[in-house]
C-alpha positions in Angstrom: 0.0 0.0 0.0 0.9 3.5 -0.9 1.7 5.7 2.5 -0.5 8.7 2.2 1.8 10.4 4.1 4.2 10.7 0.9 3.4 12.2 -2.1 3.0 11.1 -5.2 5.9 11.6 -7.8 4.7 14.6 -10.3 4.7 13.0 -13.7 6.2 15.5 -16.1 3.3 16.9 -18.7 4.3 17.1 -22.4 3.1 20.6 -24.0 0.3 20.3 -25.6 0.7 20.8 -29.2 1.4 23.9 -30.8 2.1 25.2 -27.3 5.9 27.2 -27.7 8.7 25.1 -26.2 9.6 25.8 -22.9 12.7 28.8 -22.6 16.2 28.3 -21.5 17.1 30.9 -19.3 18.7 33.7 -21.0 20.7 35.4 -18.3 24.3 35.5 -19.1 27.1 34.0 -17.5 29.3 35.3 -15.1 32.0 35.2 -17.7 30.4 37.5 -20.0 29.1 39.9 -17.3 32.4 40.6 -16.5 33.4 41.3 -20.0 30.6 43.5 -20.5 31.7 45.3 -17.9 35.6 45.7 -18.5 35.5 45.1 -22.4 36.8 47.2 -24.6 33.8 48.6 -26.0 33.3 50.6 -22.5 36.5 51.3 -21.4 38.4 51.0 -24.6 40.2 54.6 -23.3 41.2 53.0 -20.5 43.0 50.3 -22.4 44.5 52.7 -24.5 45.9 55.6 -21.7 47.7 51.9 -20.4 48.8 51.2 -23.8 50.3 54.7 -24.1 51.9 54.3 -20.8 53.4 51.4 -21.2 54.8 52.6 -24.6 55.9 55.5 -23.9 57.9 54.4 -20.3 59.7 52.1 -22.4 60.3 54.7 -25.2 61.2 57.5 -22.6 62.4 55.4 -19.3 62.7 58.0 -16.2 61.2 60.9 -18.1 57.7 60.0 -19.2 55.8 58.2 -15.6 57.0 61.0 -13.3 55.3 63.1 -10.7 56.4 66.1 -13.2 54.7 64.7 -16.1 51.7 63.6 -14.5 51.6 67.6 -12.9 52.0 69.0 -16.2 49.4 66.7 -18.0 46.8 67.6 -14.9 47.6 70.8 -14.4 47.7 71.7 -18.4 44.6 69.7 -19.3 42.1 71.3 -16.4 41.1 74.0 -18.1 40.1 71.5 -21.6 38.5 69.6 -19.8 36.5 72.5 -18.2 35.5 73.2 -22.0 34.6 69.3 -22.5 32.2 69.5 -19.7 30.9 72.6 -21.0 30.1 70.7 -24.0 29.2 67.7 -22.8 25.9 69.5 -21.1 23.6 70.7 -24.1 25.5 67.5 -26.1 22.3 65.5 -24.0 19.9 67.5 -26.0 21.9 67.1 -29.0 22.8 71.0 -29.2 25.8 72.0 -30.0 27.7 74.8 -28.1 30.6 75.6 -30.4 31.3 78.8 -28.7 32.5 77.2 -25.7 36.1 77.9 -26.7 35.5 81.9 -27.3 33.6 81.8 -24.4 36.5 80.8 -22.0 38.8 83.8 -24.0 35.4 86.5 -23.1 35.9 85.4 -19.0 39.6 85.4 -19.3 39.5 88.5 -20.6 37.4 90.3 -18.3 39.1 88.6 -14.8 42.6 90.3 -16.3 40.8 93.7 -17.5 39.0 94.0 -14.7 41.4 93.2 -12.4 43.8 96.1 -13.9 41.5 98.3 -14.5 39.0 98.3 -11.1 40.0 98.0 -7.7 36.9 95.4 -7.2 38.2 91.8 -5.7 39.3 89.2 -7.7 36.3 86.7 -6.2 34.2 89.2 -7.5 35.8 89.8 -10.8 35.6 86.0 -11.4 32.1 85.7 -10.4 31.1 89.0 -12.9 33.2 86.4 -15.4 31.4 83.8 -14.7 28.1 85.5 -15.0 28.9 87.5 -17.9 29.3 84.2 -20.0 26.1 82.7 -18.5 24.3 85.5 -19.7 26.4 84.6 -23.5 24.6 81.1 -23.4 21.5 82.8 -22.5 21.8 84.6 -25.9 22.9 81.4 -27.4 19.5 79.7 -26.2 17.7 82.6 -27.4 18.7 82.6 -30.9 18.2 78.6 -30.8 15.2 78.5 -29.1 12.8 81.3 -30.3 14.8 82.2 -33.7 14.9 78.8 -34.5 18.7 78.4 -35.4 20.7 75.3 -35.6 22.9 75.2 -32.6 26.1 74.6 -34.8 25.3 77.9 -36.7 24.2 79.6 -33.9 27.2 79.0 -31.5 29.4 79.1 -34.6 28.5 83.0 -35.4 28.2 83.8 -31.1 31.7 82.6 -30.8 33.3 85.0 -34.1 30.9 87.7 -32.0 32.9 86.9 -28.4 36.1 86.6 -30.5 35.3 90.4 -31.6 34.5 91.6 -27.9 37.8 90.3 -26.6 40.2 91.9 -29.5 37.5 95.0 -28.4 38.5 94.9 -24.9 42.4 94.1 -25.1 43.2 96.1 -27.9 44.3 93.6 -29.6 47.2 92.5 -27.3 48.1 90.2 -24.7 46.8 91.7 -21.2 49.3 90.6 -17.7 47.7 90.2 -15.0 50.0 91.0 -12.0 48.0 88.5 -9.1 48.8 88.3 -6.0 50.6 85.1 -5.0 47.6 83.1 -3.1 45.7 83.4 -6.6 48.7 81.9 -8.8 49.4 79.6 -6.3 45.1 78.5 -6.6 45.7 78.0 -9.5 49.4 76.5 -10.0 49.5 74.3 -6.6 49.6 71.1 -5.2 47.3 69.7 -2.1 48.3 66.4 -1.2 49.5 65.8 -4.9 46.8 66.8 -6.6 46.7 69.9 -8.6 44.0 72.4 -7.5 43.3 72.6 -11.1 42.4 68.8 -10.5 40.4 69.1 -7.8 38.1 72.4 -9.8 37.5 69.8 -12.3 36.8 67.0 -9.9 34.3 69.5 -8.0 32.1 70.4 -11.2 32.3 66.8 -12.6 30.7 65.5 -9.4 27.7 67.7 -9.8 27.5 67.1 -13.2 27.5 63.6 -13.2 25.2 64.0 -10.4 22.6 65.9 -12.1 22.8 64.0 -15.3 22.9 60.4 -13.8 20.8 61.0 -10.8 18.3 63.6 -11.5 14.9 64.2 -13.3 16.7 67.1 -15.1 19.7 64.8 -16.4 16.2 62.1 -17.4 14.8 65.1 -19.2 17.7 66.5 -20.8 18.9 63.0 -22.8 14.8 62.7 -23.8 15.5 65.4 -25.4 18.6 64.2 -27.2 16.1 60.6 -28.4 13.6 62.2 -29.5 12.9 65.8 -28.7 9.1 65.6 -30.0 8.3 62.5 -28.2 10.0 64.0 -25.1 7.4 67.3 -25.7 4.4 65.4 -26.0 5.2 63.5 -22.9 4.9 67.3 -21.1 9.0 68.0 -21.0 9.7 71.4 -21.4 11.8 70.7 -24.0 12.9 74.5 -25.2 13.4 75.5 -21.4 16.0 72.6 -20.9 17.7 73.4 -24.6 18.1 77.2 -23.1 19.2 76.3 -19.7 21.8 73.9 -20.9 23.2 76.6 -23.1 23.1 78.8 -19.5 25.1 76.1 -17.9 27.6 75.4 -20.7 28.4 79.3 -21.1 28.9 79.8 -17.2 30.8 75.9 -17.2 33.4 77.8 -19.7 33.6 81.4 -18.3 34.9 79.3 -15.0 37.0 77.7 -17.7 38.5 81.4 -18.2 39.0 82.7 -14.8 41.5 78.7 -13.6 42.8 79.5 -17.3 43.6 83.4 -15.5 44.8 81.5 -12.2 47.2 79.2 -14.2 49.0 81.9 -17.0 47.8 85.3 -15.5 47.8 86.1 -19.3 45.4 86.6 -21.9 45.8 86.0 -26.0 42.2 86.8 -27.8 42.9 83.5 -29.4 43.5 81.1 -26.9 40.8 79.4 -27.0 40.2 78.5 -30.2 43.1 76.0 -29.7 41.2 74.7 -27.2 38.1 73.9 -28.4 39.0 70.9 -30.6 40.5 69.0 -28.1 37.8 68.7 -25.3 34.8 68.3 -28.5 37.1 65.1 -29.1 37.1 63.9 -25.6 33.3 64.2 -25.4 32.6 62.2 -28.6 35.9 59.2 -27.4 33.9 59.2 -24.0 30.5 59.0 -25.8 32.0 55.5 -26.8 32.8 54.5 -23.3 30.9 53.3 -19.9 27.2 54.1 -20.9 27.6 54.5 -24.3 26.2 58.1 -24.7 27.5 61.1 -23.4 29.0 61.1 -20.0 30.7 63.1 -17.5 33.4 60.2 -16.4 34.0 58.6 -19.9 34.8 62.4 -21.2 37.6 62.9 -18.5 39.1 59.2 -19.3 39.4 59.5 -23.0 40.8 63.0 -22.5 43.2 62.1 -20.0 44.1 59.0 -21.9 44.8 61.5 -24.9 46.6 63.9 -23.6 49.2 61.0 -22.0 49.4 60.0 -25.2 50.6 63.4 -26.8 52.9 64.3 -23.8 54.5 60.9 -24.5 54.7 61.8 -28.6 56.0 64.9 -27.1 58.9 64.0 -25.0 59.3 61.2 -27.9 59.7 63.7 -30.9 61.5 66.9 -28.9 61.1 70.1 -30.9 59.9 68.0 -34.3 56.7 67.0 -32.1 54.6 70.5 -33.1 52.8 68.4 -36.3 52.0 65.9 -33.6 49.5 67.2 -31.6 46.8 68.2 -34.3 47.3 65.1 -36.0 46.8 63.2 -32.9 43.7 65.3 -32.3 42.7 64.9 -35.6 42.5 61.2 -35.7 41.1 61.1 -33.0 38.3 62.5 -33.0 37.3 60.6 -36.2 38.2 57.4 -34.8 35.6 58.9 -31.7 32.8 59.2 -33.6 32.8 56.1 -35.9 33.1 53.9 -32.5 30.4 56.3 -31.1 28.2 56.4 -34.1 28.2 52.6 -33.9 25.5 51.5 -31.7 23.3 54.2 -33.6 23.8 52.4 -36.4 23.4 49.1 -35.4 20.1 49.8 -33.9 18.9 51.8 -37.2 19.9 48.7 -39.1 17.7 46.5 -36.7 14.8 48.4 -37.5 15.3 48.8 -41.2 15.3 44.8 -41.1 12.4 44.4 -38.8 9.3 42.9 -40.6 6.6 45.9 -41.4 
């Protein structure tokens, strides 16, 4: 006799027919987690700021991996990578701020000119800087936003505009400043290591990524960079966030201007167009790592890993090394956006081959 007390074996039940066949479970192994994770399609800068290290220690033993290098690549690179975060913000809406570069020349220009020509205090010159530039990318939303101009036009013609006001307001020549030491050393120092320049970038990346990652706003502002109709009719206030990101890139470059015044205490009405290219390359490289879009750590990694790379070529090639850096720059930047033009493609390919 059959205890009651145990039950019964459960007697597997074929699917009926036509029923679909029962799915293996698709979640992946640990195996190629991990190589999601730490592949080369996210953190292919990483891999190649190691690559360039490695190369270039061998190349340059005892000259290239010191503390002085590292200063000089930190201290240097602060101030484009200022500009790349400037970009990087109305980037999410898929605007383009190509005065960013003239913007940081405007600020410069106004903490030195100030600064000689008013007794006000240099925290206040820098915030007027800072300010003044904001109320630039407010102009630059305006003629986006109600005149209905591209952004690339738009911020193309503002920055010839800013370029004009800073020959206006130097004359034409360099301006000095003549800073007192504890603004020089802000901008020139070390705290534990780490370049104060470092730590200014550090500071607005955090709130950056912060907003962007973490907040409604950031949601909002790549909704708008999909799709900005479908992002209107599900009640984002689309043109307010395409104006206000042109706010925070302008005042993002204008504190570009006033480390740029800490670091050199000098100002060129052209110095920032040599800028520009550099940090719109390190925001399309880090498009192509971590998330895959636009982001605030992936720009600062492919920049970094960049600029180690033309310091290297630079200690490498001596005085011959001048043709290196554009070139660098320039292949770059198009190897940037074919790897970050690739996922958009792929996924316009997959829909081009779904069945209608």
């Amino acid at each position: 006799m059959t205890d009651p007390r145990v039950a019964p074996a459960q007697t597997p039940v074929p699917p009926a027919p036509g029923d679909p066949a029962p799915r293996a479970s698709t979640r992946p192994s640990a195996g190629t987690r991990l190589w999601r994770a730490l592949g080369p399609r996210r953190l292919s800068a990483v891999y190649l700021g190691i690559f360039f290290m490695v190369l270039f220690t061998l190349l340059n033993p005892g000259t290239f991996l010191t503390s002085t290098t590292t200063n000089v690549v930190f201290n240097s690179g602060s101030v484009t990578c200022l500009l790349a975060l400037a970009f990087l913000v109305p980037l999410a809406t898929e605007s383009y701020d190509l005065s960013i570069g003239s913007m940081m020349t405007f600020g410069l220009t106004i903490v030195i000119y100030l600064f000689n020509s008013s007794g006000l205090p240099l925290w206040l010159i820098s915030v007027i800087a800072v300010v003044a530039c904001a109320l630039v990318g407010a102009v630059n939303g305006f003629i986006i936003v109600r005149l209905n101009v591209d952004s690339f036009i738009a911020t193309l013609g503002v920055s010839q505009v800013l370029l004009a006001a800073s020959l206006l307001i130097s004359g034409n020549k360099q301006l000095v400043g003549n800073f007192p030491e504890l603004w020089t050393k802000l901008g020139n120092e070390n705290i534990s290591g780490i370049p104060y320049p470092l730590l200014y970038v550090l500071a607005v990346a955090v709130v950056l990524w912060y907003v962007l990652e973490h907040m409604s706003l950031g949601r909002y502002l790549f909704a708008i960079g999909g799709n900005e109709e479908a992002a209107r009719l599900s009640g984002v206030p689309t043109k307010r966030l395409i104006w206000g990101s042109m706010v925070a890139s302008g005042a993002i470059a204008g504190f570009a201007g006033v480390i740029y015044a800490m670091r050199t205490g000098t100002s060129t009405p052209t110095v920032g167009s040599g800028l520009l290219f550099p940090a719109v390359a390190a925001v399309f490289l880090g498009a192509s790592q971590l998330s895959q879009r636009p982001n605030v750590w992936g720009t600062l990694i492919a920049y970094f890993a960049l600029a180690f790379g033309i310091q290297g070529l630079t200690l490498s090639l001596g005085t011959d090394a001048a043709w290196a850096s554009p070139l660098f720059q320039g292949l770059s930047l198009i190897v940037a956006v074919s790897i970050a033009s690739r996922p958009v493609i792929a996924k316009l390919r997959s829909r081009a081959e779904e069945p209608e």
